[in-house]
N, C-alpha and C positions, 0 to 999 in steps of 0.2 A: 165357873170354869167349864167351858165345853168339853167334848169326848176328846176333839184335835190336839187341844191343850193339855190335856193328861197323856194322851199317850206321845204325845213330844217328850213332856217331863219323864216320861217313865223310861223314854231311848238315851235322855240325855243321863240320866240317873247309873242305867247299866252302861253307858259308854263310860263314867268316870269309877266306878267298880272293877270293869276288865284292865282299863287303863291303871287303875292301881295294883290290880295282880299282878299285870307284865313286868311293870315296872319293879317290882317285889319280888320275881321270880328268880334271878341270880342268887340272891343272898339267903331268903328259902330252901333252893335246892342243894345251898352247898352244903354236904354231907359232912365234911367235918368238924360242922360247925353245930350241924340241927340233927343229924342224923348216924351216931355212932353204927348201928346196925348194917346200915348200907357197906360205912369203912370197915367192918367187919368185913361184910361178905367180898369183898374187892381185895383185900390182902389178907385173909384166910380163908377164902372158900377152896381152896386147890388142897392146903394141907389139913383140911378140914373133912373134907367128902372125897376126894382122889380124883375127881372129876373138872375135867378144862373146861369145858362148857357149867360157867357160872349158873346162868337161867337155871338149865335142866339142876343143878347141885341146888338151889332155892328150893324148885319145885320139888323133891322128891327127898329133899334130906332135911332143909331145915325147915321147908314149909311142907312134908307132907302127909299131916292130917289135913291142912286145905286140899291138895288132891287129892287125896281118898275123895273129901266132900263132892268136889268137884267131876269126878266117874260116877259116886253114888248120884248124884245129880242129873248126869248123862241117861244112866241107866233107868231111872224115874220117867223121865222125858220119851226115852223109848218106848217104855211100858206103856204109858198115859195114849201116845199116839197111835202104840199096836191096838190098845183095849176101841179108842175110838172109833178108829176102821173096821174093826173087828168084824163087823154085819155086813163088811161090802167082801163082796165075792169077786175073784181076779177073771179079770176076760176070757173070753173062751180062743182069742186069736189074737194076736197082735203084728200090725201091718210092719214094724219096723220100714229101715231105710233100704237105700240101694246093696245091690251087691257090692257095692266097692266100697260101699261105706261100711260095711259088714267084714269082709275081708281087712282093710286096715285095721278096725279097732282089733280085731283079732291079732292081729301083728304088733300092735302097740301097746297094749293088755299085759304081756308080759313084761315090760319096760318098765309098765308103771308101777305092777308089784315091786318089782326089783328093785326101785329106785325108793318106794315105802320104805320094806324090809331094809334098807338102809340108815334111811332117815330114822325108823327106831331106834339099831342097834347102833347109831355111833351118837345117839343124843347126847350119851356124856363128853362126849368130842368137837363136836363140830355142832350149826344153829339146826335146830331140830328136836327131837323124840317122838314119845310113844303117842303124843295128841296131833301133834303135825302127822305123822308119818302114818296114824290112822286113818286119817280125812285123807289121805293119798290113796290110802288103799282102800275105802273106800266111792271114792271118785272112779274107780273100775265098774264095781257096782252100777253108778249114775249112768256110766258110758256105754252099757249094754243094756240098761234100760232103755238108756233113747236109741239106739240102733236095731238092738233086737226086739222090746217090748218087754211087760210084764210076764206076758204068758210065756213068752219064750227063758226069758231069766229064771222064772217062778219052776221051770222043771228039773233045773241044776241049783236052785238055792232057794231052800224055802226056810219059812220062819221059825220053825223046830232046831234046824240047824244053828242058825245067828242067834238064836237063843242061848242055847246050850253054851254054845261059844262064849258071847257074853257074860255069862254068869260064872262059868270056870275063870275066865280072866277077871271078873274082880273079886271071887274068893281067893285067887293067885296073886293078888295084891293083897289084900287082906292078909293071906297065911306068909306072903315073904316078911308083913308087920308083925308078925306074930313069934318068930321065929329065934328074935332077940328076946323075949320072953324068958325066956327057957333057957339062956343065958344068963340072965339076972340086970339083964337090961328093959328099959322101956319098948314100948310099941313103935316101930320103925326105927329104932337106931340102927345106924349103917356102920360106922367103922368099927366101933368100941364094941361091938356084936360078933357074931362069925365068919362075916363076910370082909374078905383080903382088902386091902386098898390094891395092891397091885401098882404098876409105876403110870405116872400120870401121863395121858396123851397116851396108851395103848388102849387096844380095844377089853382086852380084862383087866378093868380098874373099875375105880369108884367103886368097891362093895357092892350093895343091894341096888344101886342106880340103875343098871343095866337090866337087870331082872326084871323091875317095877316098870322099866321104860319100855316093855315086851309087853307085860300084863295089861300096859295103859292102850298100847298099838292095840292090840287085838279087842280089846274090850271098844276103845272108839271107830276101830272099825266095825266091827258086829251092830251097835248102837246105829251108828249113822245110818250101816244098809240097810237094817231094819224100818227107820223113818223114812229113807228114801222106797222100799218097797209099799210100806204101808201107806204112803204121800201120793205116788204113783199110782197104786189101784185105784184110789179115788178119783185123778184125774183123769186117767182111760177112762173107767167107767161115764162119770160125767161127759 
């Protein structure tokens, strides 16, 4: 059997594999047939964690030692990246763009904070939180990198700072887990702990949701700019 003739059989082989997934995937994905857990979260997630926004009530109530992992993981990746660049030293000048390219991001910078600090604090509300609405706000960050440069960013925000930062925000998720402790509850419980549920669909509800979904914002932002400044010295330099 030639090379040609195997890998025919090997195309025809996975085409009748995905073809039986697809075909299988209706009866699979119905939850209340395979998947009690899900019909959980769909008719008690609200009176469960206080929180409208299901997702963000998964992320941070019933799954959240997977995000804890998930920021402890961020925070590693920041690390690895700062330690690698470490030895490269930031330019001594950076040409940036136009003036009007300069001028707008300046005018639009605040927008986009604003519009982050949002997307955090209403994740138990609406699609979003603290890992969306960090990558927003850091995306600032990215946009005066490229308009202004490294050396210009680097004398308003240097890596001591985003540090610090970072590290307060996942001790700050850490200690809001810790907090039911000392209650006589588990590590991250939310409602059956200190924290109110509050009436669902306002902005103080959910218990610990909104707290965690601050810690998560500020900690993925810090992380991100970090990489994106450490990612950027290397390619000025270069």
């Amino acid at each position: 059997m030639n090379k040609g003739r195997i890998i025919l059989l090997g195309i025809v082989l996975l085409v009748i594999v995905i073809a039986a997934f697809v075909l299988n995937i209706p009866e699979f994905a119905y939850y209340g047939r395979h998947n009690e857990t899900s019909l959980h979260y769909v008719t008690e997630g609200v009176n469960d964690t206080g929180a409208v926004n299901l997702v963000t009530a998964i992320l941070f109530d019933y799954r959240g030692f997977d995000t804890l992992g998930e920021a402890i993981v961020l925070f590693c990746v920041a690390t690895a990246i700062s330690m690698l660049f470490a030895s490269r030293t930031p330019p001594k000048k950076s040409v940036g763009l136009s003036v009007l390219a300069r001028a707008a991001s300046l005018f639009y910078s605040p927008c986009v904070i604003i519009f982050g600090i949002y997307i955090i604090i209403h994740g138990h509300l609406s699609p979003g939180g603290g890992f969306q609405g960090g990558v927003i706000l850091a995306s600032v960050v990215l946009i005066h990198l490229v308009v202004f440069g490294e050396h210009t960013v680097a004398k308003y925000l240097d890596y001591k700072k985003l540090a610090i930062i970072e590290s307060i925000s996942l001790l700050l998720f850490i200690g809001i887990g810790l907090i039911p402790i000392f209650t006589g509850n588990t590590f991250l419980t939310n409602l059956a702990s200190v924290f109110p549920q509050g009436v669902p669909g306002e902005l103080y509800s959910a218990g610990n949701i909104s707290l965690l979904n601050i810690a998560t914002g500020s900690k993925v932002a810090a992380s991100v700019a970090i990489i994106l400044l450490s990612m950027t010295k290397k390619l000025e330099e270069d």
